[in-house]
N, C-alpha and C positions, 0 to 999 in steps of 0.2 A: 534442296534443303529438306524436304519434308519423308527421303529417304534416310532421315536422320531420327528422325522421331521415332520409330519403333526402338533402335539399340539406347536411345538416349531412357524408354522407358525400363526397359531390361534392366539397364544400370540404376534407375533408381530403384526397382525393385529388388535389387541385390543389397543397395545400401538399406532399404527399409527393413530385411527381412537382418542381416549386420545389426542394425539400431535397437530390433528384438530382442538378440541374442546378447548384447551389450547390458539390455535392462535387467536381461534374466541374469545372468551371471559376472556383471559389474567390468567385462571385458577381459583385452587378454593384449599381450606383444607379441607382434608380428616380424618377423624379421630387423628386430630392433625398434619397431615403431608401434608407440606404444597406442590401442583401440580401447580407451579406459574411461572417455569423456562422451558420452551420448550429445552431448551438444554440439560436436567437431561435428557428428555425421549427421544433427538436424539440419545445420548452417549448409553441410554436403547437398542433403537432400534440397535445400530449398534452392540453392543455385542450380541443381539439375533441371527440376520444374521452370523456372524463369528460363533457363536454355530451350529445355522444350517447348515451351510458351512462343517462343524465338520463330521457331524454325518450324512451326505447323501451327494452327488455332487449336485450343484448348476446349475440350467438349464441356462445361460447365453445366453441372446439374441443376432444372429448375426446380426449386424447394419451396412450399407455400411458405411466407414469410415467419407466420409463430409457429411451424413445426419447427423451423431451424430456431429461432429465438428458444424453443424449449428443448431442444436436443442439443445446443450449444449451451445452454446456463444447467443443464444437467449432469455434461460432461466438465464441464468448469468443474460444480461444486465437487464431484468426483473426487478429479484426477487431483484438483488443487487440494480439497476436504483429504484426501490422504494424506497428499506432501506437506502441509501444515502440522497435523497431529503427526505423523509421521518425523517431522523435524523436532517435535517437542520430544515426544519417548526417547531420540535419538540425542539428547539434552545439545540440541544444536537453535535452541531456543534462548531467552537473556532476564535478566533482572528488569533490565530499561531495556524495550516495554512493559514485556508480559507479563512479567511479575509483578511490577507495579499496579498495571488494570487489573488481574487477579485479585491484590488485595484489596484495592479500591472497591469493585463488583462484591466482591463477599462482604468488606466492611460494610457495604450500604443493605445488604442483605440479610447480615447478624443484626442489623440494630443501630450499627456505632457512627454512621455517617460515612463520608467519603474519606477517611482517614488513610495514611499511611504510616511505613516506618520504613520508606526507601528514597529519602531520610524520612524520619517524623517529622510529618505535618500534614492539613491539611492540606488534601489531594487540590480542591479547587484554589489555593494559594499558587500553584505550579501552572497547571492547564485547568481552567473554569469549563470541564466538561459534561454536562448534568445530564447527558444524551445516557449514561448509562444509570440512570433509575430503571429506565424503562428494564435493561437488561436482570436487575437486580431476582426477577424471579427463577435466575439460572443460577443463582447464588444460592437460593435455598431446593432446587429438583435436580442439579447438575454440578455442584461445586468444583470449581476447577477449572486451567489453562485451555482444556480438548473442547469444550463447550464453546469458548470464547471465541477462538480459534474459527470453530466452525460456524460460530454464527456471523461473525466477519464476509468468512467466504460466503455465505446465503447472501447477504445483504450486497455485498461486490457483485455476485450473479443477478440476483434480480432488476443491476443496472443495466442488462442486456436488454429486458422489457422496458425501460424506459427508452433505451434509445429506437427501438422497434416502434414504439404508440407516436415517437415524436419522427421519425421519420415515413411514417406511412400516413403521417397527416400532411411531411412535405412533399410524399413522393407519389402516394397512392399504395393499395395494396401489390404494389409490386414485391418479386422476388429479393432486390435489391433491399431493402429496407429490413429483411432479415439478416443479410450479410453485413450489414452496418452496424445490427446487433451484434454479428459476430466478432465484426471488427475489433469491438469492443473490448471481446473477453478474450481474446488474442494477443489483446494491447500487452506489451511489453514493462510499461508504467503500470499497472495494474494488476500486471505477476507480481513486479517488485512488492508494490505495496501490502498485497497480500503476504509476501511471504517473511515479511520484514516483521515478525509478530504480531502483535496488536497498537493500530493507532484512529482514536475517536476520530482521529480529520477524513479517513478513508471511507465513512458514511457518507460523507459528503456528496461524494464521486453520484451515487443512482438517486439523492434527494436535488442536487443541481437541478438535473435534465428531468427528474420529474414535474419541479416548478415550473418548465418551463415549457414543458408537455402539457401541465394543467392551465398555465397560463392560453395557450396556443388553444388549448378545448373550451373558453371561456369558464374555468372551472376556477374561479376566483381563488374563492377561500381556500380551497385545497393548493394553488400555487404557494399561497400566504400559510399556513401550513409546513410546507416542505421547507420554506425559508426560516422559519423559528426552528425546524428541526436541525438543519442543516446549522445557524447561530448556537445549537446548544454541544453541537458537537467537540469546538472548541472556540476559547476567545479571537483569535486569529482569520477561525471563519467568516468572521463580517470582512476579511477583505474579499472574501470568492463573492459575499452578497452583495457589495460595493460591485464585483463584476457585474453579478446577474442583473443590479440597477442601470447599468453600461447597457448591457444585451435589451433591456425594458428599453431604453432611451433610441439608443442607433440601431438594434435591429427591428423593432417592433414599433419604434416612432412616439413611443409614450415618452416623453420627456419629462414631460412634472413629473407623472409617478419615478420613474428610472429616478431622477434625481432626487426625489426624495429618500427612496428605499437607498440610495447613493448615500448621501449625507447623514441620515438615519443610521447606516451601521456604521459611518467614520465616528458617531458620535457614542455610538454604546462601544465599540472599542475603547474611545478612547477614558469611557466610564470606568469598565473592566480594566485598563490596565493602570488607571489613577487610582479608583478607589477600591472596586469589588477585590478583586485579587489581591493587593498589597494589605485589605483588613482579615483575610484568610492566612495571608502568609504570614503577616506580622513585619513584611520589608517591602523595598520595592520591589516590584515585576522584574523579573531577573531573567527575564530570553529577547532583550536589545541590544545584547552585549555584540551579537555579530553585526552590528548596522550602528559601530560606536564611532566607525570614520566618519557618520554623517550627523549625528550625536548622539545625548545620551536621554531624549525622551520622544515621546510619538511625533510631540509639535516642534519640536528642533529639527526631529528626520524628514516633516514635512517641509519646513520650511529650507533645508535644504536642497531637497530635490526639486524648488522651483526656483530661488534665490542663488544655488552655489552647485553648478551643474559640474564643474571641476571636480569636488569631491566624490562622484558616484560614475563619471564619462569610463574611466579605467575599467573601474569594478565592471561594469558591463563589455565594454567593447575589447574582449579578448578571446583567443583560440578556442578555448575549452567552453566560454560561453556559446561559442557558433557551435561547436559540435551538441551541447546538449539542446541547443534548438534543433539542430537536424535529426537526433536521435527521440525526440519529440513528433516531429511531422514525419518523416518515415515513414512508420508503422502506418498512416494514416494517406499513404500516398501522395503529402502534399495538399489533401484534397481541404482541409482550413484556410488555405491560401486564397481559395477561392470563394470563400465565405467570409470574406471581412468584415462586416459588418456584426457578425456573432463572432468571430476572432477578435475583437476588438476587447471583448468583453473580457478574455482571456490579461489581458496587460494586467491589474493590477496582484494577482497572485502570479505571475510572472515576473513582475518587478521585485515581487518581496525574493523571487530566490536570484533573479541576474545581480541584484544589488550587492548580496551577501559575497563575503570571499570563501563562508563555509562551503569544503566543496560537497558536501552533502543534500543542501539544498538544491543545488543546480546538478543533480546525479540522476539520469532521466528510471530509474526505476528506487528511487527511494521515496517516503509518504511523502514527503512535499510536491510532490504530484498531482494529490489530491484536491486539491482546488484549482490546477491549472485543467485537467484532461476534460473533465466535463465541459467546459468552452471547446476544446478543440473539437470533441466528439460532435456537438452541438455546432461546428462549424464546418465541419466535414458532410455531415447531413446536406447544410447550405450550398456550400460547394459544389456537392455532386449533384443536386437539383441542375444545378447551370449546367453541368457538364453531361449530363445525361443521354441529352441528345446526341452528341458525339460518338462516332463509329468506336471510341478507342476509349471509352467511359465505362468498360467491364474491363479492359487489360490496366487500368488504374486502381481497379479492386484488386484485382492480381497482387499487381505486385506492393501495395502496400499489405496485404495478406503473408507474400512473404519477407518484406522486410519485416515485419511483424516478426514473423519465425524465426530470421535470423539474430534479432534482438535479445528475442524473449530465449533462446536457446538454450539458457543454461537452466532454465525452469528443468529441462526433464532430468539434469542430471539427479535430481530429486527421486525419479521412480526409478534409477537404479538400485539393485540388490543391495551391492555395498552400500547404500544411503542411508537405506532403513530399516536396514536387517541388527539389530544390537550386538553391539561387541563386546568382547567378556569386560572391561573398564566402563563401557554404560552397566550393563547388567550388573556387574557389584553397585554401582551408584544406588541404584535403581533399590538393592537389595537392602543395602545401608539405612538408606531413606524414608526404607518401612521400618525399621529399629526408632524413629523419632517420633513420640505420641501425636496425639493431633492438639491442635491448643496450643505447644507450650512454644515459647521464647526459642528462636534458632539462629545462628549466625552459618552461613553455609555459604560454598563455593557461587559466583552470579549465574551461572550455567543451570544451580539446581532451585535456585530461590523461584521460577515459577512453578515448578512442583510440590513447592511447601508453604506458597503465600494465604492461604486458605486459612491466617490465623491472627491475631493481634498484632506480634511484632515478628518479623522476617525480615534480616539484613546480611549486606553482603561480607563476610568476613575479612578483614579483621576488624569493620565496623559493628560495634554491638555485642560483642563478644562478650562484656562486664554484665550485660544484661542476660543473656542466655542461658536456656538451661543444655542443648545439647552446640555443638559447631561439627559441623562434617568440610573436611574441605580435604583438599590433594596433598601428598605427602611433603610434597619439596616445597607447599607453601607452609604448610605447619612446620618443617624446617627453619624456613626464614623470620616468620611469625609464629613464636610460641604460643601456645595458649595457659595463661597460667592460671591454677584454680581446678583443671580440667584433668578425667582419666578417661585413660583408650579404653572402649570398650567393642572397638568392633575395626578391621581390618582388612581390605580388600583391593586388588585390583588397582592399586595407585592411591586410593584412599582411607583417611581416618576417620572414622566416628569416635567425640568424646561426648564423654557427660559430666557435668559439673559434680565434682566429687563434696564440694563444702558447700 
């Protein structure tokens, strides 16, 4: 077998040096089969390495723990810090999010509060997320989508250091405990979320495990701390704090407190979604519509999930639910399984998404992640403590390492050429776009609204139109949706620029 391991590495060095050439120039066909997706020959490579792995031991570098921690959340913010701004220029970016947080951060930055106009209202009416004050001084030294962007990605990277300080307090300064980190920013659920725009719950992910890091250092105040920060990210977040009161209680043995902090944020949720939010929006709380088979308010949906077990047994125990758990543990080797006690903790942002029929929620790399991965990360930790001693406790970092890769795979199609190189139909957008003052009133295609949210009102055409003073949108929709009132003043590349002529 181990007469296998040299040609098995040739060939991945063939496919690696392929996967280069793919980046640089977007690919090509080969005898009718087309080498055009960088992700086919990551998924390639990582099944070679697991073969190899197979058939000889794998010489694995020993790395002091925070070198790798800071050469892994370095390359993070990189390689993702590209593909993120990089999707924006490339208007492969959205209205919902991006442009929404855009103008919310600027609004709070000009003066005007957290307001929007994607629709108008206030922003904390929708999601009560107050986490970005803090951000609002990027509103006035950095206006704009690329900032946000990147600061998202810093904040997801520095969840690597959290999992490094909390696993070297269960492991020791071993090498391991850097690779934990890295596990981290590998993670699959964690490309997604990054690259899914902007969403305040995704802070969540490195304030979790810091709580719980500072809890573990007897660093009181500072866990307590992390937990208002992580509460202000959004209303919803008290269910991941409801977890972290779980994690207090069964893994750590605090029970009154666990239970408190438990009870405590069932109870400002259920504040926020009676009073605070419905006096912002001016209606009720309008995001329980997917969890309407069990009813239609917090204490109905509770009461059914212990009274009327029939209405929610379906919604959870189906195919697609078991694959997005496995597409969950994977990446992680499994290794939470072994940590139940801090997997426990994971159940109730777990339930808010098995429950839902949205298949969004249960999509193991969309933001609803965000409140489950920090349990599991924090349970993996556990796990591999027990497992450690085991002769076969490093080929378990393997290969969730690369089931990692295989998940995450289509992240690199990202830094291919064709991805982020601008085509002449971005590039007129792009060009159009400068023709629209800064300030005024715009109705414009969803694709270009975070580029232009940096202003009072920004909507997605053909909403808002009666207000606007300019609309840019694509030809064949101003075909279908006229715009009346309005003249062309600019033409390019598939689209229209008007300006309101009366």
């Amino acid at each position: 077998m181990t007469r296998l391991a040299r040609p098995l590495e040739l060939v991945a060095g063939v496919v690696t040096a392929v996967l280069i050439a793919v980046f640089a120039t977007g690919g090509w066909t080969v005898g009718g089969v087309p080498l055009t997706r960088a992700e086919d020959l990551v998924v390639v490579l990582a099944a070679l390495i697991a073969l190899r792995g197979l058939v000889a031991p794998l010489a694995v570098p020993t790395v002091p723990p925070l070198r790798a921690a800071v050469v892994g959340a370095v390359v993070y913010a990189v390689a993702m810090g590209f593909i993120v701004v990089s999707r924006h220029l490339t208007l492969k970016t959205h209205a919902l999010d991006l442009g929404y947080y855009v103008q919310v951060v600027w609004s709070i930055a000009a003066g005007y509060g957290p307001y929007v106009t994607l629709p108008p209202m206030h922003a904390w009416g929708d999601h009560l997320s107050p986490v970005f004050y803090p951000l609002a001084p990027l509103g006035w030294l950095v206006p704009g989508a690329a900032a946000l962007l990147l600061a998202q990605t810093l904040i997801l990277a520095a969840g690597g250091f959290a999992v490094l300080g909390y696993a070297r307090r269960r492991l020791g300064a071993t090498p391991v405990a850097g690779g934990l980190a890295l596990l981290l920013l590998v993670n699959p659920s964690l490309h997604g979320i990054n690259i899914r725009d902007i969403h305040p719950q995704a802070f969540a992910i490195p304030l979790l495990i810091a709580a719980a890091l500072a809890f573990d250092a007897e660093r009181y105040w500072w866990s307590g701390a992390a937990l208002v920060a992580t509460l202000a990210c959004r209303e919803d977040a008290a269910i991941a704090v409801v977890g972290f009161g779980i994690w207090l209680a069964v893994a750590r043995g605090r029970w009154r407190l666990g239970v408190g902090v438990a009870v405590a944020s069932v109870l400002l949720l259920a504040l926020d979604l009676k009073y605070v939010m419905p006096y912002f929006r001016g209606e009720p709380y309008p995001h329980l519509h997917r969890y309407a088979h069990l009813g239609s308010s917090l204490g109905d949906i509770l009461l059914s999930l212990i009274l009327k077990p029939w209405r929610w047994i379906g919604a959870v125990l189906s195919l697609d639910k078991l694959v997005y758990l496995l597409a969950l543990l994977l990446p992680l080797g499994g290794l939470p399984l072994l940590g139940p006690r801090a997997l426990v903790a994971a159940l109730p942002p777990l339930a808010v998404n098995l429950l839902s029929f949205d298949h969004a929620l249960f999509h193991y790399r969309s933001q609803y992640q965000a409140f489950v991965l920090p349990f599991l990360m924090l349970a993996a930790v556990d796990g591999y403590a027990r497992l450690r001693a085991h002769r076969k406790a490093g080929t378990v970092l393997l290969l969730a390492f690369l089931a990692s890769a295989g998940l995450t795979a289509r992240t690199a199609n990202d830094l291919m050429v064709t991805r982020w190189r601008l085509g002449p139909e971005q590039q007129a957008a792009r060009e159009l776009m400068q023709r629209i003052p800064d300030g005024v009133p715009a109705s414009v295609n969803e694709r270009l609204v975070p580029h232009l949210a940096t202003r009072r009102e920004i909507f997605v055409y053909p909403t808002g139109a009666a207000r606007s003073d300019y609309v840019l949108e694509h030809e064949s929709v101003l075909s279908a949706f006229p715009a009346a009132g309005y003249r062309e003043i600019g033409r390019s590349g598939g689209w229209i620029l008007l300006q309101r002529s009366t």
